[in-house]
C-alpha positions as CSV (number, residue, x, y, z in Angstrom):
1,X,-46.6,-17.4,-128.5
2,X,-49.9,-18.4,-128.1
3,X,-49.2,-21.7,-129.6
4,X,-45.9,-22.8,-127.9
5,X,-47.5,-21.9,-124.9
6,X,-49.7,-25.1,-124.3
7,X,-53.3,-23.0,-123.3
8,X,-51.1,-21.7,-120.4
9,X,-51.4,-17.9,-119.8
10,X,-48.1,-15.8,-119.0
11,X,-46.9,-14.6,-115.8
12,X,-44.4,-11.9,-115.9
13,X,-43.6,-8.3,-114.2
14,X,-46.1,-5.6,-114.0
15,X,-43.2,-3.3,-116.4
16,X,-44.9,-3.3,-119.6
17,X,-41.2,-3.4,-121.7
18,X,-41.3,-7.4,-120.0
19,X,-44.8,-7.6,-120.3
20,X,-46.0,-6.4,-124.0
21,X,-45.3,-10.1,-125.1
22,X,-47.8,-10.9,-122.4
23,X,-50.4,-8.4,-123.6
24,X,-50.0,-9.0,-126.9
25,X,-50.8,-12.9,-126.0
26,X,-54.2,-12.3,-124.1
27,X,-55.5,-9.5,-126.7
28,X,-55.2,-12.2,-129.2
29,X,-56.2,-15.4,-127.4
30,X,-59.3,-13.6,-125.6
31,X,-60.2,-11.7,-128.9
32,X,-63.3,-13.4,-129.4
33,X,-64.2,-13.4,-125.7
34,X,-65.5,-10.7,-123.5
35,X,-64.1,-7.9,-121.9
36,X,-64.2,-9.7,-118.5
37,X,-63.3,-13.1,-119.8
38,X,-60.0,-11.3,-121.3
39,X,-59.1,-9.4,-118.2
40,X,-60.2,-12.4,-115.6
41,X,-58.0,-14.5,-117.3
42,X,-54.7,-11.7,-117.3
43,X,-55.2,-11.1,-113.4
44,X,-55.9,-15.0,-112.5
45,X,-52.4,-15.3,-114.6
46,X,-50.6,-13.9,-111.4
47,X,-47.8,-11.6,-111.4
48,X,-47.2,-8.2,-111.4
49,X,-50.7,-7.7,-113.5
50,X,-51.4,-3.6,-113.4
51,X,-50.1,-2.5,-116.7
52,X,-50.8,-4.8,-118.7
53,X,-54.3,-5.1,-117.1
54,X,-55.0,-1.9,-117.5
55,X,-53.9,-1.8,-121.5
56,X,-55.7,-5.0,-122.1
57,X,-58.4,-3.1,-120.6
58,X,-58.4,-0.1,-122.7
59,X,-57.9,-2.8,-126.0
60,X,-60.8,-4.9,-124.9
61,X,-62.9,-1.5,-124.3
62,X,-61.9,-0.3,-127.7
63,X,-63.0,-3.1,-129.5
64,X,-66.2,-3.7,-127.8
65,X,-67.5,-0.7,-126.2
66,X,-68.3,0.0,-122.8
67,X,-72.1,-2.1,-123.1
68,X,-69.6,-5.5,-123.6
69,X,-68.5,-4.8,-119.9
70,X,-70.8,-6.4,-116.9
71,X,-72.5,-4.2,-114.5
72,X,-70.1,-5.1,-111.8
73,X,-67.1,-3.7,-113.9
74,X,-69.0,-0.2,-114.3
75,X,-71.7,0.8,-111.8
76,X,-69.1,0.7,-108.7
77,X,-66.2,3.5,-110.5
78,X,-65.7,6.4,-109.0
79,X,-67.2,9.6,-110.7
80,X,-68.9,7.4,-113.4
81,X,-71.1,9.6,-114.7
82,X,-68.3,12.3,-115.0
83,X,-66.6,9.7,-116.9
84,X,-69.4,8.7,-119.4
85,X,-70.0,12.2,-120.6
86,X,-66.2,12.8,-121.0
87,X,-66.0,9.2,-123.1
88,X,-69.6,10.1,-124.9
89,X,-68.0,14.0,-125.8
90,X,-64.7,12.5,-127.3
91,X,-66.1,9.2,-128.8
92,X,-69.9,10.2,-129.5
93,X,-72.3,7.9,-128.3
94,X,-72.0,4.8,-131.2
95,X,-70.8,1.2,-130.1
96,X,-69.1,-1.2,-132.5
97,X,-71.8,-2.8,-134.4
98,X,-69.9,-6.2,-134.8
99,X,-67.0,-7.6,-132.4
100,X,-63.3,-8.4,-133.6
101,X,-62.3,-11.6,-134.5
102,X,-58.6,-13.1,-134.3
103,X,-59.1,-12.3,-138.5
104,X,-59.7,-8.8,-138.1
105,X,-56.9,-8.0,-135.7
């Protein structure tokens, strides 16, 4: 998909049944990118964005731990600290020592 698309990212509905394809597409074109380059690059795509945003989000977060994200994306939420300790109790407190590569996923 990646290929036949000509570097041109995917607009589609915000349902995630239309839009998996779509997902699928930026998790493995941005895999060697950052969080923020990944997630830019979904919302700047246009469309209905919020579900696969918000998956690409929790892939991109996954694979490279909060640290990978810029201060912007995490010192504005909403009960962060709340949130840290609840991520730090169910995931313990190590990030990924290497990021994914197109290879590895």
């Amino acid at each position: 998909m990646v290929a036949k698309s000509g570097g041109q990212d995917p607009m589609v509905a915000c349902y995630i049944d239309s839009s998996f394809p779509a997902l699928l597409h930026f998790a493995y074109k941005y895999a060697d990118s950052m969080p923020e380059t990944a997630i830019l690059a979904s919302a700047n795509a246009g469309g209905e964005n919020v579900a696969r945003g918000s998956l690409l989000g929790a892939i991109m977060g996954a694979a490279y731990g909060v640290n990978a994200w810029p201060a912007w994306a995490r010192d504005g939420l909403h009960n962060k600290v709340e949130i840290s300790k609840e991520m730090d109790d169910f995931f313990g407190k190590q990030a990924p020592s290497q990021h994914p590569s197109n290879e590895d996923l």
